[in-house]
N, C-alpha and C positions, 0 to 999 in steps of 0.2 A: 239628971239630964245635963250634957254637955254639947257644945259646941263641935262639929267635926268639920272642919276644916279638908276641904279636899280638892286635887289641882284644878288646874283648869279643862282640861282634857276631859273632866268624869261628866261634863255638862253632855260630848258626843256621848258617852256610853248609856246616861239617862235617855235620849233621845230612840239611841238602837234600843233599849228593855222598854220602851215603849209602844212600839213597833213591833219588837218580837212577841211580847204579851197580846196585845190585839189581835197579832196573826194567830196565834194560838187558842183564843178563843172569839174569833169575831162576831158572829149574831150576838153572842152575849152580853160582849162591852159596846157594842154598835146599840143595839136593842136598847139597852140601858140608857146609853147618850139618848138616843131619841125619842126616850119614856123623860127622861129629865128636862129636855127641847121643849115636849109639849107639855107637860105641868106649868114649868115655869114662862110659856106662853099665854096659856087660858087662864093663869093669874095677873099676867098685865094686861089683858083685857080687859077687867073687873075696871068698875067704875069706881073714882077718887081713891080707893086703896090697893087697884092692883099690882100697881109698879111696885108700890114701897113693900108688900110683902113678897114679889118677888125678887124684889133685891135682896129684901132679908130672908130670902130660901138659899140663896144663891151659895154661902159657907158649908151650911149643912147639905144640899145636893152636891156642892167638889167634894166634901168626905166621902158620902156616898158612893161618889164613882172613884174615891181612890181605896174604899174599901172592896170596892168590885177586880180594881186592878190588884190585889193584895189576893183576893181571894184566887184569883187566874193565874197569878204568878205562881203559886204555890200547888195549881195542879186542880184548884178544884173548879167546878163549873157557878159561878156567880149568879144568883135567883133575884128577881126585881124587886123582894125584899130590903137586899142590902142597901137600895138606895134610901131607905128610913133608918140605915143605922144608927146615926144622931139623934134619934130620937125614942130608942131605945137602949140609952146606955143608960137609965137613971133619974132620976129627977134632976140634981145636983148639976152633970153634965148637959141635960139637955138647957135647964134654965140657964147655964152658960155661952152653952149654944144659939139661943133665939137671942142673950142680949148681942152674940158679937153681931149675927144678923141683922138687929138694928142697926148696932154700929158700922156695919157695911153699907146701910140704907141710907143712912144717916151719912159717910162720908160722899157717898155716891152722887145724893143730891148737891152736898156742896158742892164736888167736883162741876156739875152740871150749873151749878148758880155761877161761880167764879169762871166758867167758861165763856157762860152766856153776857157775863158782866165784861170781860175784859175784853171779849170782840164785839164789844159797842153793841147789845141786844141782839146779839145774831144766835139765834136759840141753837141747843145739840141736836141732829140728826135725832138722837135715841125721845125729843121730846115734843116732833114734830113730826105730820104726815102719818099720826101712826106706827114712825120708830121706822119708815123704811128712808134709805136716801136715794132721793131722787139725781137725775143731772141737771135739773131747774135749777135745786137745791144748792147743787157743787158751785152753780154761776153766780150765785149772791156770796159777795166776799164774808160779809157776817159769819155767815155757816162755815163756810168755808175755814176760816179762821177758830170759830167755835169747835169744830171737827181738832182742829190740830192740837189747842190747847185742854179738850180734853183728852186727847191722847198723854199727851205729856203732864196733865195731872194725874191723871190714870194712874199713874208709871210707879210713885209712892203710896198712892191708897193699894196698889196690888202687890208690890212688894209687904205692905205693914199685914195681909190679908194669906200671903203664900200660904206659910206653912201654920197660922193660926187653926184654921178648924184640926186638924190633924192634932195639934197641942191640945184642945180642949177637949177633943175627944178621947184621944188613946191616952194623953198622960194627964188627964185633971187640973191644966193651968188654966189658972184663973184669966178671962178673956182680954183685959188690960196687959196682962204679963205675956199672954201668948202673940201680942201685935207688937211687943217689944222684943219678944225671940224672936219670931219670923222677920222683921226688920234685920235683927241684929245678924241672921244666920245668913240673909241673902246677900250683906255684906260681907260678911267672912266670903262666901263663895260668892263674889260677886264677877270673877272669872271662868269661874264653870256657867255661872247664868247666862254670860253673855254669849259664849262658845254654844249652850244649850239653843236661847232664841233664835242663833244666827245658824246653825245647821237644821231649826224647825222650820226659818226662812227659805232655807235652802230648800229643802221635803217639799214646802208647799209651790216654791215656784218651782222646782222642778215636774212637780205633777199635774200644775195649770199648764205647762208648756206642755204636756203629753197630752192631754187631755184638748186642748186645744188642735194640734198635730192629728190627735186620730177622728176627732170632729169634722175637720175640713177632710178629711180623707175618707167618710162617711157618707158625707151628707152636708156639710157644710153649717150655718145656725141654727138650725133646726135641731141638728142632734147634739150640738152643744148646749142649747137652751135645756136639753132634755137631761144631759146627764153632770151639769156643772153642779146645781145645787147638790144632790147625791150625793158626788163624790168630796166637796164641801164638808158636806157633815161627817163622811167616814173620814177626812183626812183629820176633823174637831173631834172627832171621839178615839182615834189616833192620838192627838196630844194628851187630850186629857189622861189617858192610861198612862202619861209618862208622870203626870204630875206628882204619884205618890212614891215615886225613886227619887225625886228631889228630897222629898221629907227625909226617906230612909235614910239618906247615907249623909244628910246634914246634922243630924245628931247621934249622939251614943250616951248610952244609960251609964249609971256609977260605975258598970262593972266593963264598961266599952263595948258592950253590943249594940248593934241597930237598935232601936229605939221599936218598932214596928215593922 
């Protein structure tokens, strides 16, 4: 397994095959996204242990759906099955799989500690109200400030996270070594990544401004209220189909094939 290095420009092309796969098969990757929405909803509702196992689902459900995007691209029809791939490759695999999980729980909280700590006890959004954000909320600077620095701690726990499940799953690296490739590869292409965010930026503010436009020309908040979160979720289960052409073309095996 090697490094592939590729320009900046392939960040647009991941974003169009993601795009184009969804279009190709939508109930399926749609469906899937919002079988995986609500699993790892009705697990952080559980009392004292639900968050932290669904955070630590969270590795294994992006395989999931990047094996459903895998399976789309290739033509065939993706079954709710595949979202348990991870946990049918193995013993070996899977018990590497639940520990990166912890280790995603586990950085996720700190993220959230060191948030909450460096904006003077101003707790995260994700650990108040029930995880919804209010605009009470936005007007307490705490949060406020809490909000931003967990974005920006985010930023390294997701890059060390990209393309780990993918490593432990398809190619059997050990979960410490696979948070140092996926690091190490987002840097290599860390001009495709940025080119990739910033035309998914573009995608989504483009489709809030449509969406907004045909609202008021409907019916005004009412039918925006009706059809924002919707299209929300297909434009999140749109990304995620792109996320497993990141992996693809960030690596290549001994003999310089795609790797998956």
């Amino acid at each position: 397994m090697k490094l592939n290095p590729v320009p900046a420009r392939t960040g647009l092309l991941w974003v169009q095959l993601g795009i184009r796969t969804f279009v190709r098969q939508p109930l399926a990757l749609a469906g899937l996204f919002f079988l995986f929405m609500m699993v790892v909803s009705a697990l952080s509702m559980l009392p004292l242990l639900g968050q932290p196992l669904a955070l630590a689902l969270l590795p294994a459900a992006t395989l999931g759906l990047m094996a459903a995007t895998r399976e789309a691209h290739s033509g065939q029809f993706p079954m709710p099955a595949v979202l348990a791939s991870a946990f049918r490759a193995g013993k070996d695999r899977l018990r590497a799989m639940l520990v990166l999980g912890g280790l995603y729980a586990l950085g996720s909280f700190v993220v959230m500690g060191l948030s909450a700590l460096l904006a003077g006890g101003g707790l995260p959004p994700v650990a108040t109200e029930g995880g919804e954000l209010t605009e009470a909320m936005l007007r307490q600077p705490g949060v406020l400030r809490g909000l931003v620095l967990s974005m920006l701690l985010y930023l390294p726990l997701g890059l060390l996270f990209w393309h780990a499940p993918a490593l432990v799953h398809w190619h059997g690296v050990s979960p410490v070594k696979s948070l140092f490739f996926s690091a190490l590869a987002c840097w290599t292409n860390k001009g495709a990544l940025l080119v990739y965010f910033l035309a998914w930026t573009g995608v989504f503010v483009g489709v809030s401004l449509a969406v907004v436009l045909l609202a008021g020309a409907l019916g005004g908040p009412q039918v925006l209220a009706a059809i924002v979160f919707p299209m929300a979720m297909l434009m999140s289960a749109m990304f995620f189909s792109s996320l497993y052409f990141t992996f693809r073309d960030s690596f290549v095996t001994d003999d310089g094939q795609a790797p998956a």
